[in-house]
N, C-alpha and C positions, 0 to 999 in steps of 0.2 A: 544573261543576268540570272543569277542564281534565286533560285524562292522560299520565303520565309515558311515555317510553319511553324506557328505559338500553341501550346497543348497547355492547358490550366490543369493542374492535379489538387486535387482539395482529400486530405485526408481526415477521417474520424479516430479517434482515441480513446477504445474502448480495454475496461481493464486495464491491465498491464501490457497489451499487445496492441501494435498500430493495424488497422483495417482499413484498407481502399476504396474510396464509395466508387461505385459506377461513372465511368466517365465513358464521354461516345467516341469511339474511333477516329481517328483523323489521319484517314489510309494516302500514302501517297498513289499520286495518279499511278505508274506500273507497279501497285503490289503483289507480288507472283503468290499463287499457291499454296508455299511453304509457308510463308509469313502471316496469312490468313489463318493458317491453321493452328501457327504458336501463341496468335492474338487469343485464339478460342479456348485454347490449353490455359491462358493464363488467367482470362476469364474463371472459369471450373476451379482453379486453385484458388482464387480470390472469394471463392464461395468458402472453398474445406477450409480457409482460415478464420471465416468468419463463424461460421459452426465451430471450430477450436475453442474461436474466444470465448464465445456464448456456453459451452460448455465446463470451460476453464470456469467459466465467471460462476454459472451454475453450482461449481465445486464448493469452490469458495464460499459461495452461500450456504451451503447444506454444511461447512464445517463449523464456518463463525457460531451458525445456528448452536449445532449439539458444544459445543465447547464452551459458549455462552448457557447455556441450558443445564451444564454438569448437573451445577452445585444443586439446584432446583430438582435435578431427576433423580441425584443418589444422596443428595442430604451434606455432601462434605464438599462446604463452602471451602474451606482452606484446602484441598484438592484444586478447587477450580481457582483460585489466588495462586497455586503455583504454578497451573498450565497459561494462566494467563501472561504473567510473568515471564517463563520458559518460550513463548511466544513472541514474547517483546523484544528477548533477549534475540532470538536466530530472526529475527526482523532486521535491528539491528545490524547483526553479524552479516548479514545478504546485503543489508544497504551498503557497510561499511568496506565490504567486498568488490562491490559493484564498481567504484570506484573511486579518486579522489572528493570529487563530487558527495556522494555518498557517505563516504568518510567522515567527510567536516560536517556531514547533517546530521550523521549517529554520535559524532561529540558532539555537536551543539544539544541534542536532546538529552545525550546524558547528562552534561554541565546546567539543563534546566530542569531535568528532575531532582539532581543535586541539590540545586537552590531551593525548589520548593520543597524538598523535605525539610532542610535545613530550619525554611521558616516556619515547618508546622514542628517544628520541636522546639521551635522559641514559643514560639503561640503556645504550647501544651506547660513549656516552663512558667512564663506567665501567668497560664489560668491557675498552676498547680500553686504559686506563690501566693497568688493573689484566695488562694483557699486557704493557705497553710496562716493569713494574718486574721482572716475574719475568724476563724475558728479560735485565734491564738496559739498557733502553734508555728509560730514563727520563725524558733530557736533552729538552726542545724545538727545539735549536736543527739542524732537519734542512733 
């Protein structure tokens, strides 16, 4: 009769990359050696991934940081409206790339940044109208 063996894997999701939490060996009874020693190999990798991430993630913070910080260190807010912009955009592009997945999410956010500009230019037509009768200057013909 052949023997069962159930291994639970529980992973964490950190960043953008997956990381392996420690789980205990579950050696069959003859494991020679060599097998002992790939366990230990893989071990040691599962660490240099997780320093990856942690450094990856590290990056990321010290950039959001100074690129959020532009406008405030050099004085030119519309500098940092474009990087932030330029940003969104190869965010976008990477999502869109990533896959179909991806794809349908970088148009869905397009098609709702769409809409909310759309409404803050009604909104801004409104308030401007709604100036143009109190003042009496109602007439279009300027």
């Amino acid at each position: 009769m052949p023997k069962e063996y159930k291994i639970s894997i529980q992973n964490q999701i950190v960043g953008l990359e997956r990381v392996e939490t420690e789980q205990p060996q579950v050696q069959a009874p003859m494991q020679s050696q060599s097998a002992q020693t790939e366990a230990l190999a893989s071990k040691t990798s599962k660490f240099g991934s997780a320093s990856k991430a942690i450094a990856i993630h590290m990056g990321k913070q010290a950039l959001s940081y100074a690129v959020s910080n532009y406008g405030n260190l050099t004085g030119d807010y519309i500098g940092q409206t474009r990087i932030n912009e330029g940003l969104e955009i190869a965010g976008l592009i990477g999502m869109a790339a990533s896959g179909w997945v991806g794809a349908a999410a970088a148009v869905g956010s397009v098609a709702i940044k769409a809409v909310n500009r759309y409404v803050d230019v009604k909104k801004s037509e409104i308030q401007s109208n709604a100036m143009r009768v109190r003042t009496g200057a109602s007439r279009n013909d300027y």
